[in-house]
C-alpha positions in Angstrom: -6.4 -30.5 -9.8 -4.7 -29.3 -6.6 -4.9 -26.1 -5.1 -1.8 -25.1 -3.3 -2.2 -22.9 -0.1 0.9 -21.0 -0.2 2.1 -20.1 3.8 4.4 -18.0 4.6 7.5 -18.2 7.3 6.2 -17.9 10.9 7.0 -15.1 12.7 7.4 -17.0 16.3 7.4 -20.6 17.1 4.3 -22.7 16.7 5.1 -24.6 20.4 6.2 -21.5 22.6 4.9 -18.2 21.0 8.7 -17.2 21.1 9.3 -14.8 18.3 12.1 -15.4 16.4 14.6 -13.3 15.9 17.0 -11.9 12.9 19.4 -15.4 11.9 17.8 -17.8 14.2 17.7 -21.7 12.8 14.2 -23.2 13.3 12.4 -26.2 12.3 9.8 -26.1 9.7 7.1 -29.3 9.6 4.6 -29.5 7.2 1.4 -31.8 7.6 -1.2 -33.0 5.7 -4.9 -31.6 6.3 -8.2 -32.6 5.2 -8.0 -29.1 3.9 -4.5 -29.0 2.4 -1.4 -28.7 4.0 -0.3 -26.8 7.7 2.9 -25.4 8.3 4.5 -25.5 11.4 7.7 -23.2 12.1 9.5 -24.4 15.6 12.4 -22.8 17.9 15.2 -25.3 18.1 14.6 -25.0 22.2 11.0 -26.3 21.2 12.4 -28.7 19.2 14.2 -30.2 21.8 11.5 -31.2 23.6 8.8 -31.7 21.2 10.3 -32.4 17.6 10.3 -36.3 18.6 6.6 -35.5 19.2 6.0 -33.2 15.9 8.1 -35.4 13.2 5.5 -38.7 15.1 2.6 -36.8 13.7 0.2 -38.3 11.2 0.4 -37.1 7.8 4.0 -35.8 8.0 4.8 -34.8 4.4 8.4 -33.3 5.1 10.8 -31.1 7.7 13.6 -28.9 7.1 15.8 -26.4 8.8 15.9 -22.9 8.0 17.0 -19.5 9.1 15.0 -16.8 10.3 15.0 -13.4 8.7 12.7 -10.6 9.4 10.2 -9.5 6.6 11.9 -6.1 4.7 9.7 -3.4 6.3 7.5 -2.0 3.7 9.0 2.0 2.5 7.2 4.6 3.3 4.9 6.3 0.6 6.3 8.1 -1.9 3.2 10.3 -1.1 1.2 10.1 1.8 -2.6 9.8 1.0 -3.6 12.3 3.9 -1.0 15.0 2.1 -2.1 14.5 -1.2 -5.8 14.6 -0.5 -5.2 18.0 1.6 -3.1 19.4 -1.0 -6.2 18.6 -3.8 -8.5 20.2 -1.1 -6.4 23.3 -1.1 -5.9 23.8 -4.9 -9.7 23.4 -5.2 -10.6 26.0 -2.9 -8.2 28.4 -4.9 -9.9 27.6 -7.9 -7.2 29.2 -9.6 -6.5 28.0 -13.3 -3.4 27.6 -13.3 -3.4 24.3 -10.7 -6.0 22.8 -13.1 -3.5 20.2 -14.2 -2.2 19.6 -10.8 -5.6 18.9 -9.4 -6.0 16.1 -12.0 -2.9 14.7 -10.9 -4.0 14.2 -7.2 -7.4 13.1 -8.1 -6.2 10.6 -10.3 -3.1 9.5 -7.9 -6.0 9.5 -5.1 -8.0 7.6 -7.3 -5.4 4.5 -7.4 -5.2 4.4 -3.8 -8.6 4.2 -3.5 -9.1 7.7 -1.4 -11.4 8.8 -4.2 -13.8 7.0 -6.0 -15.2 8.3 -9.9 -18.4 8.5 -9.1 -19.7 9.7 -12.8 -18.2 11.7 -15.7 -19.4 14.6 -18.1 -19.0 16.4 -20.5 -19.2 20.0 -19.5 -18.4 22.6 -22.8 -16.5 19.7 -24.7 -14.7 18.8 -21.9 -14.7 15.5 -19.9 -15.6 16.1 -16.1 -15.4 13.9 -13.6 -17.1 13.6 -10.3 -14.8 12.2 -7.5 -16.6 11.2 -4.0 -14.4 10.8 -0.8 -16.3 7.5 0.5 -15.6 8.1 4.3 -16.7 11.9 4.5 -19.3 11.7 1.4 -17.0 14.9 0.5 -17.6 15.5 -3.8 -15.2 16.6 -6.0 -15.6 17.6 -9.6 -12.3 17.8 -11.6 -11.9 19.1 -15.6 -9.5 16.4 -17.6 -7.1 18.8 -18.8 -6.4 16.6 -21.6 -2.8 16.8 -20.8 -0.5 15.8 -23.3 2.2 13.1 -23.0 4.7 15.8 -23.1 3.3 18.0 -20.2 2.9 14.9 -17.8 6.8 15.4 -16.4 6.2 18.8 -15.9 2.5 18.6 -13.7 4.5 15.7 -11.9 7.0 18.1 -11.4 4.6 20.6 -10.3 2.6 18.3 -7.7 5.8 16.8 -6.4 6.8 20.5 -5.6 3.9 21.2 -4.0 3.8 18.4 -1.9 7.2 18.7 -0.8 7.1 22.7 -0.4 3.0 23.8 -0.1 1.4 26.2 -2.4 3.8 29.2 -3.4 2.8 33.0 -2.2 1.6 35.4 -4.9 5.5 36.3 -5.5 5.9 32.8 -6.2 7.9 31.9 -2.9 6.5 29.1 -0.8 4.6 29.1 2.5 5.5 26.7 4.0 4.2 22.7 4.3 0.6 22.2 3.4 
């Protein structure tokens, strides 16, 4: 059975170290190893002087020409971690009811982006309870499941994307400005 090594477009040329810019044509070899296959990307200014050289290498499986373009750049979070985590810190030290829901939210959304880690759950007066640890401070958080119901999600998404965007609103229900 073979296992393929997938590699992806080089970035500069394997002969120069000249990175390669938006539309450029390069050369792509690709060689047999004992441990499967090596890609090699090359300028066409490299090529000129050393493709004679490359394409006379042993274990030449193929060569192509392609077209350089630049990897997308990734978007920036919908949420950043550092906000999100503040934000839950906040809520928590409020421990006011009515963020209950909210507080799951970020826990959870921390959870996925492996900020918090469920360290243990309970059951605390019926309820399920779940102990959160932020690994890099040892920090421990202990969040109620709110048992929220699929209707009430849109809303508490509502609600943590509001707070994100705006911070936690003063007693009159006006904002205070970013978290």
């Amino acid at each position: 059975m073979n296992e393929w090594n997938i590699q992806s477009r080089g970035h500069q040329c394997f002969v120069s170290g000249h990175a390669f810019s938006e539309g450029e044509t390069f050369h792509t070899v690709l060689i047999e190893q004992r441990q499967g296959f090596e890609r090699l990307d090359v300028s066409v200014e490299a090529w000129k002087t050393h493709g004679a050289e490359i394409l006379g290498r042993p274990r030449l499986i193929s060569h192509w020409h392609g077209i350089y373009h630049a990897p997308p750049q990734r978007p920036p979070e919908a949420i950043r971690k550092d906000d999100a985590e503040s934000l839950l810190r906040k809520l928590l030290e409020l421990r006011a009811e009515r963020f209950g829901a909210a507080c799951y939210i970020l826990a959870v959304m921390l959870e996925r982006k492996r900020v918090l880690k469920v360290k243990t759950q309970l059951r605390e007066q019926g309820r399920r309870v779940f102990v959160y640890e932020q690994p890099s401070t040892g920090d421990i958080f202990t969040i109620t499941d709110p048992d929220l119901q699929l209707s009430q999600l849109d809303q508490v998404q509502r609600e943590v994307a509001d707070l994100l965007a705006n911070g936690l609103p003063l007693d009159g229900g006006t904002h205070r400005g970013t978290i």
